[in-house]
py3Dmol code that shows the C-alpha trace and the ligand (Angstrom):
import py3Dmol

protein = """\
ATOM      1  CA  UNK A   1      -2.226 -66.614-131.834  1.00  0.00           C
ATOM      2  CA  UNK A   2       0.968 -65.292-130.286  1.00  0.00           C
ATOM      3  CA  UNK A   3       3.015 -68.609-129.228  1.00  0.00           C
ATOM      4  CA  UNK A   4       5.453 -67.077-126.067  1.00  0.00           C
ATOM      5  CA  UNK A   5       8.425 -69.392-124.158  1.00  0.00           C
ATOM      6  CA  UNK A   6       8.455 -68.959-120.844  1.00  0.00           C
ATOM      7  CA  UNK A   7       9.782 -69.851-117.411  1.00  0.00           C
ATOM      8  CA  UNK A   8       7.953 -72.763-115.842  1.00  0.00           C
ATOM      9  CA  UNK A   9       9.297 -73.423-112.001  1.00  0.00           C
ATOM     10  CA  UNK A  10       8.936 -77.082-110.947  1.00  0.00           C
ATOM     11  CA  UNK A  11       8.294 -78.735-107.456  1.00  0.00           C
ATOM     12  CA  UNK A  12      11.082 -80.866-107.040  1.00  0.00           C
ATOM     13  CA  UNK A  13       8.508 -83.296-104.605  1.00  0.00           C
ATOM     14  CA  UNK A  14       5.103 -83.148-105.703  1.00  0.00           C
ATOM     15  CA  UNK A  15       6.034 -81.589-109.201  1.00  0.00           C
ATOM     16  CA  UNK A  16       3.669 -79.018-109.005  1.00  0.00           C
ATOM     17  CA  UNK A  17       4.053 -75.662-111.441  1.00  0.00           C
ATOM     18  CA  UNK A  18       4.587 -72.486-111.141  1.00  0.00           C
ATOM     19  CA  UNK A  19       5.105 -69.199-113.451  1.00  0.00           C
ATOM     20  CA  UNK A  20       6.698 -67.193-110.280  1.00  0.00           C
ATOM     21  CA  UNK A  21      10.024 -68.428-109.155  1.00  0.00           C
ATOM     22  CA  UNK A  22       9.545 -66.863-105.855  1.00  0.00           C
ATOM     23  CA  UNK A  23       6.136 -68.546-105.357  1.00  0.00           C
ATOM     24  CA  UNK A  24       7.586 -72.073-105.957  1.00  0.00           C
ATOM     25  CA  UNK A  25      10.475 -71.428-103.229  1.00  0.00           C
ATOM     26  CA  UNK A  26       7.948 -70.573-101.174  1.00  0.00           C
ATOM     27  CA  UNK A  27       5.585 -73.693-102.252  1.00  0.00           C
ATOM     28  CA  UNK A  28       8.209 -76.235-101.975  1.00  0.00           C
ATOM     29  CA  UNK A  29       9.312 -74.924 -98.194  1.00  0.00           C
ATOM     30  CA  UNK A  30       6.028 -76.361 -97.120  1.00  0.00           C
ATOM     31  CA  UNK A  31       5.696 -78.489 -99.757  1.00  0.00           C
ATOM     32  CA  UNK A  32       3.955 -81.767 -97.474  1.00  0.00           C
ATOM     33  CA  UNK A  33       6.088 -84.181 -99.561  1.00  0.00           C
ATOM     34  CA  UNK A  34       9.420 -82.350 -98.985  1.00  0.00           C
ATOM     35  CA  UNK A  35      11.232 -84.781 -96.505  1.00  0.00           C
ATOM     36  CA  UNK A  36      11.543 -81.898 -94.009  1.00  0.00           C
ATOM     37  CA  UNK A  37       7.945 -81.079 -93.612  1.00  0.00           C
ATOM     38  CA  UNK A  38       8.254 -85.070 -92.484  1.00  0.00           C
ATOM     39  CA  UNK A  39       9.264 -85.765 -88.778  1.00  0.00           C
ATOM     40  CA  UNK A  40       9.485 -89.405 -87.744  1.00  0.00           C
ATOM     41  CA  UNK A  41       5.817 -88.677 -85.622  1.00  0.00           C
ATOM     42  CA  UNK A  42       3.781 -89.080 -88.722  1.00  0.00           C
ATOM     43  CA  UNK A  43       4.256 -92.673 -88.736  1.00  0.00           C
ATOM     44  CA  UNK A  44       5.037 -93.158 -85.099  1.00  0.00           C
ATOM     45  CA  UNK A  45       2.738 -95.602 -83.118  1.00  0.00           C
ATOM     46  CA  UNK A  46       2.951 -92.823 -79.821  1.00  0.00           C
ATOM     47  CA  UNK A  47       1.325 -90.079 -82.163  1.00  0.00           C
ATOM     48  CA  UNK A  48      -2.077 -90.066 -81.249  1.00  0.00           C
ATOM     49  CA  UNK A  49      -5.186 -87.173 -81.615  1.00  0.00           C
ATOM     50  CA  UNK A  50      -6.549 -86.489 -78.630  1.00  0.00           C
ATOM     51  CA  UNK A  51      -9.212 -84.074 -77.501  1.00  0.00           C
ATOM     52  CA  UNK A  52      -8.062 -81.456 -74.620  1.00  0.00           C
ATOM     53  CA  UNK A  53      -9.923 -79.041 -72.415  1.00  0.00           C
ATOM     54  CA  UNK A  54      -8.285 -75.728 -72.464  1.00  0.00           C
ATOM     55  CA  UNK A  55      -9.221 -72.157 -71.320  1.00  0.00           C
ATOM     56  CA  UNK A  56      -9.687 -70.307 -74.263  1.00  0.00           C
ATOM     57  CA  UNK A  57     -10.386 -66.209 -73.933  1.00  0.00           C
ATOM     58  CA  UNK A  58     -13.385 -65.230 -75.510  1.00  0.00           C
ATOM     59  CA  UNK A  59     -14.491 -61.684 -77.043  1.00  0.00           C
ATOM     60  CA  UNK A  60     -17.987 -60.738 -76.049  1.00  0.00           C
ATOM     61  CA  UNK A  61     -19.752 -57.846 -77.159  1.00  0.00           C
ATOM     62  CA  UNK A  62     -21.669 -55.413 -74.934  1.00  0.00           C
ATOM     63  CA  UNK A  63     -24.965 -53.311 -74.932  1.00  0.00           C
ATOM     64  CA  UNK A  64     -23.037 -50.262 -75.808  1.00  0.00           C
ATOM     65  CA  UNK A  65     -20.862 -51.539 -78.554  1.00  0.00           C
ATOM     66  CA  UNK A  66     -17.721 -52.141 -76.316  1.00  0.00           C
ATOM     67  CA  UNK A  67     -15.733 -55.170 -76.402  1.00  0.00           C
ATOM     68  CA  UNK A  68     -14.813 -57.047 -73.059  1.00  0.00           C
ATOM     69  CA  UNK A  69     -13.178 -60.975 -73.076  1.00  0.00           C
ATOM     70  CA  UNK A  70     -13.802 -63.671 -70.988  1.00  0.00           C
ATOM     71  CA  UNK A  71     -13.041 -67.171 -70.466  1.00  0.00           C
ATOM     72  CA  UNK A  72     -14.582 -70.498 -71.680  1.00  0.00           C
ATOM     73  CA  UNK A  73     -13.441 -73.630 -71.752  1.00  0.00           C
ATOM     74  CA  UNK A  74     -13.282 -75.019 -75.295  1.00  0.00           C
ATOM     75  CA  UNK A  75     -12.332 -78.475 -76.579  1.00  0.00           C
ATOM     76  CA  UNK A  76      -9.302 -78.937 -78.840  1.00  0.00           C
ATOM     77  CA  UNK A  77      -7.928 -81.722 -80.958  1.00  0.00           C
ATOM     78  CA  UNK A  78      -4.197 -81.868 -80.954  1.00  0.00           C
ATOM     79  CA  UNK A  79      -1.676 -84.386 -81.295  1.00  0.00           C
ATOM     80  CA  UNK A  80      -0.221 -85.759 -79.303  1.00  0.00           C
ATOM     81  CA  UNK A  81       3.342 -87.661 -78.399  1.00  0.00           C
ATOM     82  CA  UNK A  82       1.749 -90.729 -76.110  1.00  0.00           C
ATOM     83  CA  UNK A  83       5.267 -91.570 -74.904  1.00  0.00           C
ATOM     84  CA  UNK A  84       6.762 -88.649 -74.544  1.00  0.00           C
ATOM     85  CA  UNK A  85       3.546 -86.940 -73.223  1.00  0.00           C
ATOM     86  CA  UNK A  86       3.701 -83.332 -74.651  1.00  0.00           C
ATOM     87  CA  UNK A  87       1.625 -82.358 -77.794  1.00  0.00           C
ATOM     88  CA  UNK A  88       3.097 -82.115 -80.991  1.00  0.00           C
ATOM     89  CA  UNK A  89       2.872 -78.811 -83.161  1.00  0.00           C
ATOM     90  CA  UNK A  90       2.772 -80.013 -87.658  1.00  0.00           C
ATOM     91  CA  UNK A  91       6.478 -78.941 -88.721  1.00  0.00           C
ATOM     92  CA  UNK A  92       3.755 -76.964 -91.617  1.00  0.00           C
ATOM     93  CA  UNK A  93       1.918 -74.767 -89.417  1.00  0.00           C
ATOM     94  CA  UNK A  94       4.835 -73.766 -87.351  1.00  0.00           C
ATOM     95  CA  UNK A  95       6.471 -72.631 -90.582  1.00  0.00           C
ATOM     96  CA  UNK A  96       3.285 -70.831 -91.568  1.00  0.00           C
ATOM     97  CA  UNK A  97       3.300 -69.018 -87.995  1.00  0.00           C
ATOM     98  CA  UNK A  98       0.213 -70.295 -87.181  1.00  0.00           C
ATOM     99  CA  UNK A  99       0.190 -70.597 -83.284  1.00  0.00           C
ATOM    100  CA  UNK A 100      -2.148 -71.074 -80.700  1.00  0.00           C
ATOM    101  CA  UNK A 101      -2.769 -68.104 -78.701  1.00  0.00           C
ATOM    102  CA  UNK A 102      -0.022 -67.745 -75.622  1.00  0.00           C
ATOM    103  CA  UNK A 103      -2.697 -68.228 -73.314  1.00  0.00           C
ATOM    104  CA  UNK A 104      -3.326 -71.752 -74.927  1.00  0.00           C
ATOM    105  CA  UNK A 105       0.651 -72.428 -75.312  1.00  0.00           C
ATOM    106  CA  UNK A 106       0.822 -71.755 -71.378  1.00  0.00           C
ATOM    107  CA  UNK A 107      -2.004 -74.099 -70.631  1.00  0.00           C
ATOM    108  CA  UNK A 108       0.242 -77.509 -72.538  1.00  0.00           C
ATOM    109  CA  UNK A 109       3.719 -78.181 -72.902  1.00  0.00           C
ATOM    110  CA  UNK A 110       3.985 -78.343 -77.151  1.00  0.00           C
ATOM    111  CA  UNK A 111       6.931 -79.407 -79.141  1.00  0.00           C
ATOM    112  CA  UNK A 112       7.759 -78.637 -82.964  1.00  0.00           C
ATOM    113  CA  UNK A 113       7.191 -82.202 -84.461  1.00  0.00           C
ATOM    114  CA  UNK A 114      10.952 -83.480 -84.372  1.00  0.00           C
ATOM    115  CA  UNK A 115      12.712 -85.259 -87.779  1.00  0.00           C
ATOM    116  CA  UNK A 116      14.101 -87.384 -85.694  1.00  0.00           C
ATOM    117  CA  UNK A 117      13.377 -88.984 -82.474  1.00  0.00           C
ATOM    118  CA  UNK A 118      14.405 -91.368 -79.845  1.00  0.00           C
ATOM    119  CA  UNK A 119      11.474 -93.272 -78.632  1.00  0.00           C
ATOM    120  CA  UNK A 120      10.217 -93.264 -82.627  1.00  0.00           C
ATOM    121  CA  UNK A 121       8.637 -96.383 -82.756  1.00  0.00           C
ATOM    122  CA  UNK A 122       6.903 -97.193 -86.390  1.00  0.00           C
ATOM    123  CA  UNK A 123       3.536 -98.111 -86.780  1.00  0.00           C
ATOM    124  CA  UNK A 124       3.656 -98.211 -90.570  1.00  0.00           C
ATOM    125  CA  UNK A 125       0.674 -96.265 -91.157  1.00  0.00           C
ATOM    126  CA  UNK A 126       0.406 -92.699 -92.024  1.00  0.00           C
ATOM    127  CA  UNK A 127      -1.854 -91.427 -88.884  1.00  0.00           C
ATOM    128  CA  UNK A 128      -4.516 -88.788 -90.511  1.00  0.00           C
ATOM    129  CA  UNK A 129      -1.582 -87.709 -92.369  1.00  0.00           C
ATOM    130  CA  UNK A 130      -3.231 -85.202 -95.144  1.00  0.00           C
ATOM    131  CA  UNK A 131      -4.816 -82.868 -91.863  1.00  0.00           C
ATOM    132  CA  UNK A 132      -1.547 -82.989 -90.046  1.00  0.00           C
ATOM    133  CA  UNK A 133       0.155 -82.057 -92.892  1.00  0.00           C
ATOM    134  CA  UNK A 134      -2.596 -79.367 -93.712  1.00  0.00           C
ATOM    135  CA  UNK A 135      -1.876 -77.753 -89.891  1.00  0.00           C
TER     136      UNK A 135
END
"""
ligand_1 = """\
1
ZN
Zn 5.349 -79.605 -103.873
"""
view = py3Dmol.view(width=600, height=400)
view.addModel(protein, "pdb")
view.setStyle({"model": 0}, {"cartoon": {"style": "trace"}})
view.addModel(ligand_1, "xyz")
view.setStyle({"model": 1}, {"stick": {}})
view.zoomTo()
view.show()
């Protein structure tokens, strides 16, 4: 057996391990437990999930192989700031790039989750906090 030191990178928040350096920068940027992947809304009493009706464009296949869209309305469940009435993008999958389609994003007005916030009013429980962390 061939006994080899090595390298081990640390999360500083959830103290997970890495061997790659660069993959545990990149792990503890959206790291859920890093305090700013944590806006005030996660434990806000306005943050609520609601279910919305948008107009989603479809892709739809025809007889002769060719591709044409249309539209359909789909339902969606977002969060959303009850006070401030807008719905609330996860700090996470803004980061990741994940975004609704711009034909969505016109449909709802939809803010970054803030780290701080005005009308933050606390609840004191974590609101479905491991899938809004998730994205
Ligand atoms: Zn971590």
């Amino acid at each position: 057996m061939k006994e080899i030191k090595t390298t081990i990178y640390e999360c500083e928040y959830c103290r997970k391990y890495y061997k790659r350096k660069h993959f545990a920068v990149k792990h503890e940027d959206l790291c859920p437990l890093n305090p700013i992947n944590n806006p005030r809304c996660y434990s806000c009493e306005y943050l609520k999930k609601v279910d919305v009706n948008l107009i989603a464009e479809i892709e739809v296949s025809g007889y002769d192989y060719g591709i044409s869209y249309d539209e359909r309305e789909r339902t969606y469940s977002l969060f959303k700031c009850t006070k401030k009435d807008v719905f609330i993008k996860p700090i996470i999958s803004h980061k990741k790039g994940k975004d609704f389609e711009p034909n969505l994003i016109s449909q709802i007005e939809m803010i970054v989750a803030p780290l701080e916030c005005d009308v933050f009013n606390d609840c004191f429980k974590m609101y479905d906090l491991p899938n809004f962390l998730k994205g």
